[in-house]
N, C-alpha and C positions, 0 to 999 in steps of 0.2 A: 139593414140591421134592425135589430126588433130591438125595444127599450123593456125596460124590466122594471117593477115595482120592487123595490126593497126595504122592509119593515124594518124598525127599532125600539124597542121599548125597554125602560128599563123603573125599576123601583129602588130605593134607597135601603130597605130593612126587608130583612128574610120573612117579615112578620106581614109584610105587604103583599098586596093581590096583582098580577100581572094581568089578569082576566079582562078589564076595563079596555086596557092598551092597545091589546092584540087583537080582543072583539072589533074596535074601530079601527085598527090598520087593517084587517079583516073587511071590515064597512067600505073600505076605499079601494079593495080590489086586490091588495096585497095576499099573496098566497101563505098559508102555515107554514109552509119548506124556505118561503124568502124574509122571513121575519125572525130576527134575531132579536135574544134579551138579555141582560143583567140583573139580576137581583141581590140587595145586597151590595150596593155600590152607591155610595156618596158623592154627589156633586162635587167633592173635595179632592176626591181620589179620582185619580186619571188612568190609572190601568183597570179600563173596561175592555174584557173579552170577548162580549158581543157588540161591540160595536167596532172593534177594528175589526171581525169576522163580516158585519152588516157591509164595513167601507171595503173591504176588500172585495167586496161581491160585487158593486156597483164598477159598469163600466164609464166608457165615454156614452152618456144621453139618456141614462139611468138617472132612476127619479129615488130618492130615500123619501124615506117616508115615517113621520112621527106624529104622536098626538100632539106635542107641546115640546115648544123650542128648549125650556129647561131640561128636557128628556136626554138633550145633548150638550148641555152645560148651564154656567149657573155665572 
């Protein structure tokens, strides 16, 4: 069974750059097609679309992958 990198990034305001996130999940080996994002979603708010798309992807021995643990809550 092959393990799979699976990206996450997400920003709080539509006004924010996603660019930073993606470049270093990028850095780490994570492919563009395994990297999921949010923008526009508040630490507050729980219905993130990329990221139950991210969790969904991940199987058994799959690795997620974020720049910063607050990326996935707060």
């Amino acid at each position: 069974m092959t393990c799979m990198l699976i990206g996450y990034a997400r920003v709080s305001t539509n006004d924010q750059d996603l660019t930073a996130q993606k470049h270093a999940i990028a850095t780490l080996g994570v492919s563009l097609q395994k990297t999921f994002t949010d923008q526009g979603f508040t630490g507050t708010n729980r219905a993130w679309p990329g990221l139950r798309e991210a969790l969904a992807a991940c199987r058994a021995g799959d690795t997620l992958v974020v720049t910063k643990l607050d990326r996935l809550a707060r």
